[in-house]
PALUMKE-77890 format. One record per atom (N, C-alpha, C): x negated, y, z; residue in one letter. Coordinates in steps of 0.02 Angstrom, whole numbers, plus 50000, padded with zeros to 5 digits. Atoms other than C-alpha are relative to their C-alpha. Example, Ala and Ser with C-alpha at 12.3 -4.5 7.8 and 13.67 -1.06 7.14 Angstrom:
// residues 2
499554994150000a493854977550390a499555006050000a500424994149997s493164994750357s500395005550037s
// end
This chain:
// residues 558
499974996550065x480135614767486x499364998549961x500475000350041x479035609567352x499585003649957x500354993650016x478615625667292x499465001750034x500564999049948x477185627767434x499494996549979x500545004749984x476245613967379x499665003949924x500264997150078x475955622267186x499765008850011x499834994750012x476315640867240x499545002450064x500214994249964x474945651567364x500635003650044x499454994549981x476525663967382x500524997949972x499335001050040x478315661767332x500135005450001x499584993250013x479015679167369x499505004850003x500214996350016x478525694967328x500255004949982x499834992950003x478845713067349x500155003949948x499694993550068x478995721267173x499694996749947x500075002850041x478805717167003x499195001050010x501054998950007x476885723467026x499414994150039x500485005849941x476515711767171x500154995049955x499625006450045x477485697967062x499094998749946x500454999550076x476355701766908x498944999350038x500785000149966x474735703167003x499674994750042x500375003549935x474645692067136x500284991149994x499485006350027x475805675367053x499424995749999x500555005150032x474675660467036x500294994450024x500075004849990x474785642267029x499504994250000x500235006149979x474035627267085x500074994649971x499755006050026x473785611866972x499724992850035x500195004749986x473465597267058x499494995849932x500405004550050x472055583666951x500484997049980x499605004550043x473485569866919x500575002649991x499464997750004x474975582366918x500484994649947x499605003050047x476535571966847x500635001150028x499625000349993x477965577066831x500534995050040x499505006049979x479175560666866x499744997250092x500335003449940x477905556667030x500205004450052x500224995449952x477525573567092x500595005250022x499194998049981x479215579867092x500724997050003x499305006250005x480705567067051x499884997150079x500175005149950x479805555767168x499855003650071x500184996349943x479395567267285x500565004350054x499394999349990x481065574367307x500394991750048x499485004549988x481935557867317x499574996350075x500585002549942x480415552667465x500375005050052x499994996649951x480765567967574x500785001250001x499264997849970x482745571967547x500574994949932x499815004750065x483385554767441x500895001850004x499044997650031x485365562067450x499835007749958x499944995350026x484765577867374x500264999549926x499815003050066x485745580667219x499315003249945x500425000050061x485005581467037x500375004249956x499514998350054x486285581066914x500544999750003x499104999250006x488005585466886x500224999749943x499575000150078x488765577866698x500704998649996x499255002050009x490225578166628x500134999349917x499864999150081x490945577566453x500845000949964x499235000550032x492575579866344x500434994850011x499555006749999x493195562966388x499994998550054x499895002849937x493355563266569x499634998350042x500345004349945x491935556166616x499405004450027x500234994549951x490805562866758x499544995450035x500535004149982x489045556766827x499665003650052x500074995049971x488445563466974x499214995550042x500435003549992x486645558767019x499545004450034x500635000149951x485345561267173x499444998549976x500755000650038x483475563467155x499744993450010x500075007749995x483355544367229x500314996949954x499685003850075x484695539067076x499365000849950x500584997150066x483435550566950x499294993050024x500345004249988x481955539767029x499924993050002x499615007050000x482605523267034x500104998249940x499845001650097x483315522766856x499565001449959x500724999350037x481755530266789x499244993650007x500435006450004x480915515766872x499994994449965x499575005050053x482055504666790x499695000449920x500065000050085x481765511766619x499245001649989x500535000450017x479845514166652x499574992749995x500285007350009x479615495166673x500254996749938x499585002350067x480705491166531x499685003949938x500224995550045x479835504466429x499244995049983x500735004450004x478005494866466x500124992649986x499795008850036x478805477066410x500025002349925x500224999550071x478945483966245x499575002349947x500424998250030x477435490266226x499905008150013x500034994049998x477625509366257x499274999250072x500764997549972x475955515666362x499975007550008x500304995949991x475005529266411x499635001349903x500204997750065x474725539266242x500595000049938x499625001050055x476395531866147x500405004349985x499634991450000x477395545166067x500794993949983x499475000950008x479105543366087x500605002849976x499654995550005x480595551066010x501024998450015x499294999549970x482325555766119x500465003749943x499594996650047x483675560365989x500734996850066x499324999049933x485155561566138x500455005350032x499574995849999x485995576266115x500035003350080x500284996649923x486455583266322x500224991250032x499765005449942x486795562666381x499674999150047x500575001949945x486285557066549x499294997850000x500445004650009x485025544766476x499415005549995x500704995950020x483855560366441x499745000350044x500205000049939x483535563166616x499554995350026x500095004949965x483355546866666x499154996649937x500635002050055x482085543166471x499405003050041x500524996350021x481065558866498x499564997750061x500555000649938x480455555666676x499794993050011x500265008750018x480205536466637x499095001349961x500154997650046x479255543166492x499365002350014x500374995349952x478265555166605x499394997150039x500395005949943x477875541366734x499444995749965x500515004950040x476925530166591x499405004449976x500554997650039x475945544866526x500225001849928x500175003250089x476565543666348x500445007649984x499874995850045x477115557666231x500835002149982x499395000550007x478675561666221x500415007649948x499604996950038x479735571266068x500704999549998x499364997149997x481255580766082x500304998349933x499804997650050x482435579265937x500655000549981x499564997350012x484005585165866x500624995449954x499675002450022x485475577065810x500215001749911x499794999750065x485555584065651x499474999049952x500635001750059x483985578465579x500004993549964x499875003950065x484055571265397x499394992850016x500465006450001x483235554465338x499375004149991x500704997650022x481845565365261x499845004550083x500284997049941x481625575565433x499584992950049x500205005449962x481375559865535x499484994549964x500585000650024x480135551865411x499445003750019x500594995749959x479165567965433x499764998450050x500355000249911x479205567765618x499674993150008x500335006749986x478785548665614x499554998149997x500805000250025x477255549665529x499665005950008x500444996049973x476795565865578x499524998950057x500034998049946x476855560865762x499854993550025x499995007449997x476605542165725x500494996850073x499425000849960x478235539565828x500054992150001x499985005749980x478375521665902x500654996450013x499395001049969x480015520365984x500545006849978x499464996450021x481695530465924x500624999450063x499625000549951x482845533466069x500755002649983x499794996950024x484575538666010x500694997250038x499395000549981x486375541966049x500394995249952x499705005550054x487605528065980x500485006449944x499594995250039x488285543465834x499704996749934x500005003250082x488645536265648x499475005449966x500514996350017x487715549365582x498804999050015x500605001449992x486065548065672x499854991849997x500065007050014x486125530665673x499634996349923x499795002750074x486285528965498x499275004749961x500734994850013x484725543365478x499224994750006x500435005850003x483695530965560x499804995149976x500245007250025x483865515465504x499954999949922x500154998050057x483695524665341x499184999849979x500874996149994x481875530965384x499744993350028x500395006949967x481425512765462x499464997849967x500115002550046x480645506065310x499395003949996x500494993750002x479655522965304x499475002250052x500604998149938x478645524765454x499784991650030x500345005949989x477485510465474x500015000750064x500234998249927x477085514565666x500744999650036x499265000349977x479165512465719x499854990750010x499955006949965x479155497165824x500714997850025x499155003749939x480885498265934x500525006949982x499564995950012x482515506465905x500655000150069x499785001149913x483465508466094x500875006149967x499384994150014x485345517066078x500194999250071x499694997749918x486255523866244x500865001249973x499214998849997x488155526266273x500384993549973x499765008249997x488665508966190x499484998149951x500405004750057x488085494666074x500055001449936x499934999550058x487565494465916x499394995649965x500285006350022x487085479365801x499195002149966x500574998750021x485325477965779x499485004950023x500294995949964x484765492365908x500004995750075x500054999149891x484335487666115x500625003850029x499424997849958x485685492766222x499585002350053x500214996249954x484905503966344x500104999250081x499845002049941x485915501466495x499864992150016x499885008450013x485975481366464x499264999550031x500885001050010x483825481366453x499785003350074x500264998549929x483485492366603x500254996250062x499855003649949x484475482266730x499974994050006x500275006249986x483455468466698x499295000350030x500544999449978x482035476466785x499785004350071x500054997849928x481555482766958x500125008750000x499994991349985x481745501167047x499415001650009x500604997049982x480115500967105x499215000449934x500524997650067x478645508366971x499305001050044x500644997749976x476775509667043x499665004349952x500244996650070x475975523466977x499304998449969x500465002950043x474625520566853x499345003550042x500904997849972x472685522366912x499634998449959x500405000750052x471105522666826x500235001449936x499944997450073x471365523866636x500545002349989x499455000950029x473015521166625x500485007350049x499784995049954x473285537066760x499945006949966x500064993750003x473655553966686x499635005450012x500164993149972x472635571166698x500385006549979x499314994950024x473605586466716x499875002749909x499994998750069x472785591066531x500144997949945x499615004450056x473405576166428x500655000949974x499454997550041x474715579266309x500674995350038x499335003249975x476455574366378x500875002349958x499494998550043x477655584066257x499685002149943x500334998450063x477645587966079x500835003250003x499784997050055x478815600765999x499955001849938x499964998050077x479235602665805x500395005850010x499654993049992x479635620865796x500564999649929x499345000050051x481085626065678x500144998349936x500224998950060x480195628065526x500475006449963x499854995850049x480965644265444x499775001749945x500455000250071x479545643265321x499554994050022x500345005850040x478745629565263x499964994250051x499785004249950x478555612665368x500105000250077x499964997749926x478925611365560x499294998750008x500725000249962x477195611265649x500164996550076x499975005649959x476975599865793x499715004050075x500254995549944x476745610165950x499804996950081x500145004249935x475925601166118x499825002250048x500054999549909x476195603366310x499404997050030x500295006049942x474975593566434x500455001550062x499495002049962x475735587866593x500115004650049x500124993449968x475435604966695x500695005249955x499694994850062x476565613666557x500785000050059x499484998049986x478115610066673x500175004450083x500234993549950x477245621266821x500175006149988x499794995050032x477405634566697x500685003850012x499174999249974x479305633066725x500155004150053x499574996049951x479355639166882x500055007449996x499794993450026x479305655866816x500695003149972x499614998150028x480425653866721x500934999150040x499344998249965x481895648066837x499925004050068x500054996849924x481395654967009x499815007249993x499974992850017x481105672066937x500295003349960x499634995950067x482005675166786x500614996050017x499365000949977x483555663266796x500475002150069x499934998749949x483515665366995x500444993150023x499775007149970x483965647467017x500035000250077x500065000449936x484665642767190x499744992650042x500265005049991x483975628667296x500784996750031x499085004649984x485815614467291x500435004749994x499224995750025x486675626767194x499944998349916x499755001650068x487255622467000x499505004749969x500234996050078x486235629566864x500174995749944x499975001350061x486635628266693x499835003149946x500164997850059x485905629666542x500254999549916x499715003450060x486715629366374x499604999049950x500535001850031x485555617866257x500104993849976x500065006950026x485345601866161x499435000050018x500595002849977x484025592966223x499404996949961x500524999950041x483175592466064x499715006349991x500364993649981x482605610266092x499495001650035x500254996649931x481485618566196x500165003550065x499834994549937x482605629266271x500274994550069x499925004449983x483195613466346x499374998750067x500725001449961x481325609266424x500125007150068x500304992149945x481395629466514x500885000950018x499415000849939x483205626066590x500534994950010x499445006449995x483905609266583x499474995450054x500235009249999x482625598366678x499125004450061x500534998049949x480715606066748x499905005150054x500084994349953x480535623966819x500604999850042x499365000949959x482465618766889x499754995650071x500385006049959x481975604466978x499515000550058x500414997949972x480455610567032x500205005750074x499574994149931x481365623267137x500784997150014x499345002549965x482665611467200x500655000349994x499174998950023x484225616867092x500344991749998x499935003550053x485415606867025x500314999449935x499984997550085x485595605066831x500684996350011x499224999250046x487515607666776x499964995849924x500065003150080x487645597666610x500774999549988x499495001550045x489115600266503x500154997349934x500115001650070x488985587966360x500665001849964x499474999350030x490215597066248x499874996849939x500085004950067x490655586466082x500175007149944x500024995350042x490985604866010x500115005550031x499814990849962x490805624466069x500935001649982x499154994150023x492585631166106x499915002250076x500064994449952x492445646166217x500555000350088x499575002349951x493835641466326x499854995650045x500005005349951x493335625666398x499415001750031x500434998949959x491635630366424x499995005450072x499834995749930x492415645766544x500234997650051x499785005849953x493415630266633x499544997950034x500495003849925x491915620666693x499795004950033x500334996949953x490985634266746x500365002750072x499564996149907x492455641566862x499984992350043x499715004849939x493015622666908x499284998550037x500635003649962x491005616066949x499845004750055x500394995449954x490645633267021x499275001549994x500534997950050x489175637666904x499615005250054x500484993549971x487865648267023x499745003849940x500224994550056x486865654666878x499874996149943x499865003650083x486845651166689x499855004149970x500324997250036x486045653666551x500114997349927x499725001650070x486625654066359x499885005049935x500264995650061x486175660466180x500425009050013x499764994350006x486905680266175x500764995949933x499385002750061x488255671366015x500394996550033x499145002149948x489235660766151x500165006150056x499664995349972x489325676766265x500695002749932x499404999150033x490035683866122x500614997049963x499375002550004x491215671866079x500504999950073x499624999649933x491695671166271x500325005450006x499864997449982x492185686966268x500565001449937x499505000750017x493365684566142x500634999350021x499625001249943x494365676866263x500245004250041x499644995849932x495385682366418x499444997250048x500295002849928x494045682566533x500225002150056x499674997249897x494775691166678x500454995250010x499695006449977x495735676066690x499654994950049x500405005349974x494335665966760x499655001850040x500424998149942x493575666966924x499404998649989x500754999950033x491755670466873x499465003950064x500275001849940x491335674267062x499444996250016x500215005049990x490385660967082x499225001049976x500865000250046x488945664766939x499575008250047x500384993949972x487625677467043x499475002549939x500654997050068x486295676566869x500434999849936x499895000750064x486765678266703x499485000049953x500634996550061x485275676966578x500234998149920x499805003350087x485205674366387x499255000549965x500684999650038x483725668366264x500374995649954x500035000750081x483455661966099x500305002149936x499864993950060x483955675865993x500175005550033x500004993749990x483815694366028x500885003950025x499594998449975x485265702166142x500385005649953x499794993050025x486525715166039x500335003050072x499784994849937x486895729766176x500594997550000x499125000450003x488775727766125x500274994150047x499675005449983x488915710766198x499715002450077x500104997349917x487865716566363x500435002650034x499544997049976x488895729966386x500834999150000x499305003449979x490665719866368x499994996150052x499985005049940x489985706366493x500005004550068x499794997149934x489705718666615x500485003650009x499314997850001x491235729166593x500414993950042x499655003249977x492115712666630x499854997250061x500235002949966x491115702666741x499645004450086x500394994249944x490025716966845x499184996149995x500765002850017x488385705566780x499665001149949x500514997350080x487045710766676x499644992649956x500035004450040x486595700366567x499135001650011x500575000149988x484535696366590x499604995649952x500385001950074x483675694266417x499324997250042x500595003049986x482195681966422x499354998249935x500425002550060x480925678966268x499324996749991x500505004149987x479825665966220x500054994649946x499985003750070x479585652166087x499874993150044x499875006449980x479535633066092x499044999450028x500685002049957x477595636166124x499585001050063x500104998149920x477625641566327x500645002250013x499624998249954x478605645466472x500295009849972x499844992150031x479555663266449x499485004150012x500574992650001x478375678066412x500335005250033x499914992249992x479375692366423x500705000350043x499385001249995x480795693966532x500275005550048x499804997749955x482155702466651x499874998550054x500185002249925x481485698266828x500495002150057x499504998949969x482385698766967x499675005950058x500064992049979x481505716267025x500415003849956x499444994750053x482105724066864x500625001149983x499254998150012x483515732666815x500074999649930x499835000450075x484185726466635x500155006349985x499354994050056x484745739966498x499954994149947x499635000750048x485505733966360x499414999249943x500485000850041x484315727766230x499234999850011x500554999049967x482715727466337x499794992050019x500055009850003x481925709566338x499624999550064x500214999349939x481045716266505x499334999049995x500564998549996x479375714166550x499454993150007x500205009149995x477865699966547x499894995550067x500255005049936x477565685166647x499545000750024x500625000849998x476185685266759x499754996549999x500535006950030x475475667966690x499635003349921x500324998950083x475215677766507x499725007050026x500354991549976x473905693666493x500415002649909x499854996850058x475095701466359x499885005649986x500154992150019x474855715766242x500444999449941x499535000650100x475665722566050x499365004950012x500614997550037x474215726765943x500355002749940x499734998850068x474645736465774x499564996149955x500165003150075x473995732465593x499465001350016x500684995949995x472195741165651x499704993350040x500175004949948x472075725465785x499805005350062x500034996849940x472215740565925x500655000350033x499455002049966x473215739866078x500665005650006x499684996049977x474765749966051x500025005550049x499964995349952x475205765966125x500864998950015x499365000949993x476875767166213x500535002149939x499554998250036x478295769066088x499724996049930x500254999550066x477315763265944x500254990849989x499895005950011x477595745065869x499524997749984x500585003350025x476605731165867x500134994250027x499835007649977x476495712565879x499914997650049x500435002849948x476405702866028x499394994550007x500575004849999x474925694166063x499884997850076x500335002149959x474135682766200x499384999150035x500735000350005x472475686366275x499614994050054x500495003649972x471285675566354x500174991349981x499705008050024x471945658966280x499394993050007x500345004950029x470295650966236x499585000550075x500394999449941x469275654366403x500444998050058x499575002549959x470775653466517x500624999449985x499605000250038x472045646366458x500675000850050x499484998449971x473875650266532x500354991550020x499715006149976x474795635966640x500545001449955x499424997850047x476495633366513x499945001849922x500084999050090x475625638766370x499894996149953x500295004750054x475475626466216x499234998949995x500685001250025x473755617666200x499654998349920x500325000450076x473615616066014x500504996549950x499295002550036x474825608465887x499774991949963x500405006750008x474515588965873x499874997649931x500335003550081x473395581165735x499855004149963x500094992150027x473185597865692x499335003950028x500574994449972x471255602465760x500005008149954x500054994250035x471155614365616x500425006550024x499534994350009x472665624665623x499935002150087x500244997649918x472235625465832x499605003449999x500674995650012x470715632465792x500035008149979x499734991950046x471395644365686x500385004050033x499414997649981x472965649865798x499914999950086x500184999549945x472165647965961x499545000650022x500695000749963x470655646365992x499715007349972x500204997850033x470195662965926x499925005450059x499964995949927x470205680666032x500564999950046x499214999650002x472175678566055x500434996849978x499425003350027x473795668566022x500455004249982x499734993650019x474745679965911x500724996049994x499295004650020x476635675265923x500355002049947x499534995850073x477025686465762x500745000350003x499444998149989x478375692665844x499905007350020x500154992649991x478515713165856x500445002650044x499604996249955x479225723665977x499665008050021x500374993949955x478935740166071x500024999050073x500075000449916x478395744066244x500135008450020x499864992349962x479135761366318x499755000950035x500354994049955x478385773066445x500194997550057x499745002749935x479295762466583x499594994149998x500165007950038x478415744566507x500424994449990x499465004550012x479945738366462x499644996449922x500025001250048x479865729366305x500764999649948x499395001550028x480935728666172x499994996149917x499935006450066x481265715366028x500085004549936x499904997650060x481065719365844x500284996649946x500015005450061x480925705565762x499464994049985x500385003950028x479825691465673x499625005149955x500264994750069x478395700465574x500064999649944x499924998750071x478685693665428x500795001849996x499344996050008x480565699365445x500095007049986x500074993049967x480135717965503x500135002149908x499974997950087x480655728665303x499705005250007x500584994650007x479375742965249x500485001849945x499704995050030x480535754565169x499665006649994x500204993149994x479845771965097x499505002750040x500314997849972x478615772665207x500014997350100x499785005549936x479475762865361x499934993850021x499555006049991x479555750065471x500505000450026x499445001449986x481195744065498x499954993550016x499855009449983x481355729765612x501164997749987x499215002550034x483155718865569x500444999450047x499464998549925x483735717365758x500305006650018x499734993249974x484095735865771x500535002249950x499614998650084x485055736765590x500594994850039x499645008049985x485935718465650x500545002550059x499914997749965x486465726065820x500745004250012x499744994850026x487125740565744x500764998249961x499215002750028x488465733965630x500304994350037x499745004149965x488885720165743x500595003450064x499274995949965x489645732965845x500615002549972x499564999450013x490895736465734x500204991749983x499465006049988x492485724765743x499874994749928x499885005750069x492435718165555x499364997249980x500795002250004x490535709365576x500254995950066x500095005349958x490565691265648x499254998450008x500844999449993x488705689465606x499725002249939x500034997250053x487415697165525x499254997649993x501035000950001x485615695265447x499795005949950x500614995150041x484495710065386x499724998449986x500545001450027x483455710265278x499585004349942x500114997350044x482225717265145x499964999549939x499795001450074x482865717764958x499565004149960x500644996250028x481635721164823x500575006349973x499374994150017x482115739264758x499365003349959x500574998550045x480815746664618x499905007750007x500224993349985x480785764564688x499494998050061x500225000249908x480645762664877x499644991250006x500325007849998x479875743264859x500494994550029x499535002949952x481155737964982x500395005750016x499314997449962x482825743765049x500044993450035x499385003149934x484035738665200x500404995649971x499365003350009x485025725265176x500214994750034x499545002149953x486485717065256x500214994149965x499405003650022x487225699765226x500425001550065x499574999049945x488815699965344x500484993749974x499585006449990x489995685265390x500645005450032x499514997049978x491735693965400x500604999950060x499485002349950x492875691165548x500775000849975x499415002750027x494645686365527x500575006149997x499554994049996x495915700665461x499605005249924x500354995150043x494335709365364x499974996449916x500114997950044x494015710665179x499595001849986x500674997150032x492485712165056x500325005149959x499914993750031x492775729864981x499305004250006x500324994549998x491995746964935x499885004750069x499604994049953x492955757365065x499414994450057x500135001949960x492375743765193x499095001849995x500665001350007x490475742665148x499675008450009x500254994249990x490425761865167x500225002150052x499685000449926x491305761865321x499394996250058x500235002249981x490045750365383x499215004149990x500834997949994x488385759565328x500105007150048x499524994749963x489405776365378x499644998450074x499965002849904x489525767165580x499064999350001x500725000149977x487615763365565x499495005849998x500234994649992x487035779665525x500165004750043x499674997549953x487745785365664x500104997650061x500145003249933x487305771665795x499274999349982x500544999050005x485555772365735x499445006349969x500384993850073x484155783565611x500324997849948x499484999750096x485215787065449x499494996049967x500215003750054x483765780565362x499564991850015x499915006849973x483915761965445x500594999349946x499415004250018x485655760465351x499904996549964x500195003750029x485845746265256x500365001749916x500004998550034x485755751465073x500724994249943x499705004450037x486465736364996x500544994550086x499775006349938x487725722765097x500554996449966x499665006950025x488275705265038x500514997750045x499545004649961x489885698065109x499894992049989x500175005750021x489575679865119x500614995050068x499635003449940x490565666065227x499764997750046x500255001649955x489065658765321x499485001249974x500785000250012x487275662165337x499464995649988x500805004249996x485795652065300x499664997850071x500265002649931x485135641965458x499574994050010x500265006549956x484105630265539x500394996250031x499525005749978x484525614265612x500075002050073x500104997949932x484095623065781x500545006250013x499544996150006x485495637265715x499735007849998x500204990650015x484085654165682x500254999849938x499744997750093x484575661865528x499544999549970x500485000250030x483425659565420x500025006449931x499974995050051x483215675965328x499205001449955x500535001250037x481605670665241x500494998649923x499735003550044x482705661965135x500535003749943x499794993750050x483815676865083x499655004549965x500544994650034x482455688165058x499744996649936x500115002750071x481765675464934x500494999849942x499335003050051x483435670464851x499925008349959x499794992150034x483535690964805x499415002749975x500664998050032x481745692164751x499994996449948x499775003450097x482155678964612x500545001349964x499294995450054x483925685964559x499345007449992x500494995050010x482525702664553x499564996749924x500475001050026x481355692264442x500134999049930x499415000750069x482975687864318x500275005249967x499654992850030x483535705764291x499824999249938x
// end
């Protein structure tokens, strides 16, 4: 078990011992692709890895000696064209095999490696190109991205090679073709060209909900971090299926498709679906036999649209959910059906999960659970003092600049300044708000600049959001604060209608009605827009910056 060699202790008696006594071990050359791929496929080379599949039949089933081997392949083929220790690279590959097989190539050389998303425009991929002086473009053969690229070519001086996976395409490398013109065996690099665990090895571009994405950077220790996150919060088994639902231009991707898994001997489930439909994804999981899985809270609730008692769901022992705030309603249908709680996790593209359900605690229903013991968390109010129980206040990160947390982001690349500013200071403030109850649960509020100051209030938008989502005629919703020239701000609701409902009077008072009455009357939402879809990122948050503005300039036109 490879956990011994990083981990003092693996188990542990209660969340207190957990939180107190947790520590890891970073080795000087820690690398990913060596110290675990390779290390794996050395001591148990049939152990599996990966399990893919996709809409079209086809099915890839690959050992940590395959993962090692083909990464060798594509790390010698990678150093013929120039890629190195330092080169930033960017994977646009949606969930295909080839990511697996890139990232730990990738890993092995040292070099930089960016996540990115299939739906990013010509002007996004300029950005990132010259932000991140991107060298190499790695991409799925899709008309779309294709056509993004070789748009932005012209535009980023520093774009040397353009590599596509899944088939050919004129004027790109053929991926499979190029690597199997080069050996299995990779020596790892020494002297210069050899890694320290503190050198940058990933870069994330966060979402951007306001103003450009920012460039967020790992070093090679960052996927130690992980094991927190599956061996205590997912509850990954060692040669049992985990799955995570993610594009692999994400983060969430990084914290359950690929390191902290691995690291603890699972193996990663991959369902490249070519589109969410609630049905099929309930198929693989019964046919693969899904141990534990983990997916946004918005595909629970579409799953449960469905006939789930149809589907033998036996099988899954974890259920967790991250990247957007849990509504009770959907908790409490999964377990009604299932008998599993659903195990909220929270955390951003810049570290391993902070705050989570552990597998001492007992979920409730809207409770994002409690912190990791790699972060010394607190919520400070507006005074910069540390909360009292019940009270709200932002979370923050302490000891960042003295000791810095294994998992946690080291600074945001090319960016000394804004590091300086956002880290290096007493604290890493994630300007995200919540409360902490009398138990030290935590519980989600919101984004601070989301949170609405009504009359004298705050009103965070997850507890408003929540609220009407429990009633039937609300598919989704975004709160928010609308200028209002008494009170400064009021409540307000856009809502995406589900199928049957109607924008009306009767309805819109029916709906504030239900919230004054699943929450404080003076939470309801004053005003509420029917609309057909919300405002989003390419990553799919709502972006309710963007409403709030839109209704502060219809305000400015009165």
């Amino acid at each position: 078990m490879l956990l011994n060699k990083f981990l003092p202790r693996t188990e542990f008696e209660s969340y207190e011992d957990f939180k107190e006594n947790y520590k890891v071990n970073i080795p000087e050359n820690f690398n990913f692709g060596f110290d675990i791929v390779d290390e794996w496929a050395k001591n148990e080379p049939e152990k599996m890895a990966l399990v893919w599949c996709d809409d079209h039949d086809e099915e890839h089933k690959f050992t940590f000696n395959d993962i090692s081997k083909l990464s060798n392949k594509t790390a010698n083929y990678f150093k013929s064209i120039g890629i190195k220790k330092g080169s930033v690279v960017m994977l646009i590959l949606r969930r295909r095999w080839e990511y697996w097989i890139c990232a730990v190539a990738l890993h092995k050389i040292g070099a930089v490696l960016i996540p990115g998303t299939l739906q990013l425009s010509t002007k996004d991929i300029v950005y990132r190109g010259n932000a991140a002086e991107i060298s190499t473009f790695i991409c799925i053969n899709d008309d779309y991205v294709i056509q993004q690229v070789e748009n932005s070519e012209s535009k980023i001086p520093t774009m040397k090679n353009k590599i596509v996976v899944g088939s050919k395409h004129d004027g790109w490398s053929f991926f499979e073709d190029e690597i199997n013109k080069f050996p299995d065996t990779f020596e790892r690099p020494i002297g210069d060209e050899a890694n320290k665990w503190n050198d940058i090895m990933l870069v994330y571009f966060t979402s951007g909900t306001t103003g450009m994405p920012k460039m967020v950077q790992h070093n090679f220790a960052h996927p130690l971090g992980h094991i927190v996150t599956a061996k205590y919060w997912q509850q990954v088994q060692e040669n049992k299926l985990h799955m995570s639902v993610s594009d692999s231009g994400w983060a969430k991707f990084g914290w359950g498709k690929i390191y902290g898994q691995w690291i603890c001997g699972a193996v990663i489930f991959c369902y490249d679906m070519d589109k969410f439909i609630p049905l099929k994804l309930l198929e693989k999981i019964t046919e693969y036999k899904v141990t534990t899985f983990c997916a946004p809270p918005t595909m629970f609730r579409f799953m449960l649209q469905e006939d789930v008692e149809k589907f033998d769901l036996s099988c899954i022992k974890t259920c967790c959910i991250a990247g957007e705030p849990l509504n009770p309603q959907v908790f409490n249908d999964w377990y009604k059906l299932t008998g599993l709680k659903l195990r909220e996790g929270f955390g951003q593209s810049e570290g391993s999960v902070l705050v989570a359900n552990f597998q001492w605690l007992e979920p409730f229903a809207g409770s994002t659970g409690k912190p990791a013991p790699l972060y010394n968390i607190k919520l400070i109010n507006d005074d910069g003092e540390e909360c009292k129980p019940g009270e709200e206040g932002t979370i923050i990160v302490e000891d960042v600049k003295n000791n810095p947390p294994v998992g946690l982001f080291t600074g945001y690349y090319h960016d000394p300044e804004l590091t300086e500013k956002n880290l290096l200071g007493a604290y890493y403030d994630t300007g995200d708000v919540a409360i902490c109850d009398e138990n030290g649960y935590y519980w989600f509020m919101g984004r601070n600049d989301d949170v609405i100051k009504c009359s004298g209030y705050r009103i965070g938008p997850f507890e408003v959001e929540s609220a009407i989502l429990e009633h039937p005629a609300a598919v989704e919703c975004a709160v928010t604060g609308a200028p209002d020239p008494i009170r400064g701000q009021v409540v307000k609701a856009t809502v995406v209608l589900a199928k049957g409902y109607e924008p009306s009077d009767e309805l819109t008072k029916e709906l504030q009605e239900h919230v004054k009455h699943v929450t404080a009357p003076y939470k309801y939402p004053r005003i509420i827009e029917y609309v057909e879809e919300l405002p989003k990122t390419i990553s799919g948050k709502i972006k309710r910056k963007e409403i709030h503005l839109r209704d502060l300039e219809k305000s400015k036109n009165k």
